[in-house]
C-alpha positions in Angstrom: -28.1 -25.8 34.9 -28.9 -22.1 35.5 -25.7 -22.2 38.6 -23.4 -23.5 35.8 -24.2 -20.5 33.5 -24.2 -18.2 36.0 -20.4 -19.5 37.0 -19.3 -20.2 33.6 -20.6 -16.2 32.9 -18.9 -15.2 36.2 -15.3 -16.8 35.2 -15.8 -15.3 31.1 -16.4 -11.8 33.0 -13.2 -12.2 35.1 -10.9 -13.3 32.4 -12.0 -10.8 30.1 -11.5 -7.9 32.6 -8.1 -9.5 33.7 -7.1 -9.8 30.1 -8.3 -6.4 29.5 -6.1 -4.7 32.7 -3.3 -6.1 31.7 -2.9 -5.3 28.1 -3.7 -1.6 29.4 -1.2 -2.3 31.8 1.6 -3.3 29.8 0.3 -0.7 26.8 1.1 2.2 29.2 4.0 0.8 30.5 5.7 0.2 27.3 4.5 3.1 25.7 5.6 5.2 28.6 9.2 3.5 28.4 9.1 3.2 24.8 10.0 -0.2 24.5 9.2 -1.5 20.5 7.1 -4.4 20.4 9.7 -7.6 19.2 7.0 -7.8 16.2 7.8 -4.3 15.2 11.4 -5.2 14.8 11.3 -8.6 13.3 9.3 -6.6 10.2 12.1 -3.7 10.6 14.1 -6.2 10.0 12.8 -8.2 7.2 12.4 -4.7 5.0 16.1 -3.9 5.6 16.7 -7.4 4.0 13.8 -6.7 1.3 15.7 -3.4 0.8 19.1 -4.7 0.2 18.3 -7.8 -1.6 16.4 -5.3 -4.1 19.8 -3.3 -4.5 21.7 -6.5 -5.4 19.4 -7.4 -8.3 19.8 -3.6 -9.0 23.6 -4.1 -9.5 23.5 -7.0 -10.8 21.1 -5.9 -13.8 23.1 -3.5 -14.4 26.2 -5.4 -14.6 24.0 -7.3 -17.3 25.0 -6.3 -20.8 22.6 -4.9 -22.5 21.1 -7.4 -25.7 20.6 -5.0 -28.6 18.5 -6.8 -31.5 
């Protein structure tokens, strides 16, 4: 009982220290090289859409004629 906890503790320890290396790793590396996460440009993208979708309903409004009661 006590040998499985002791392994299971061992293997949690050595993930998390692996997992934590190599996120540091790649961190430094891409902020070194300043490579943009693919996340970061997928939402650049979508607010460029967001943006130009808003200008159509802009124009569109304003092509619109005005009700006057």
């Amino acid at each position: 009982m006590v040998l499985g906890i002791i392994l299971y503790e061992g293997v949690d320890l050595a993930y998390n220290v692996a997992r934590i290396g190599y996120n540091g790793v790649t961190g430094v590396y891409n902020w070194w090289y300043q490579v943009q996460k693919k996340q970061h440009q997928e939402t650049s993208e979508l607010i460029t859409e967001i943006k130009n979708l808003n200008n159509r309903i802009k124009e569109l409004e304003n092509n619109l004629p005005n009700k006057t009661n």
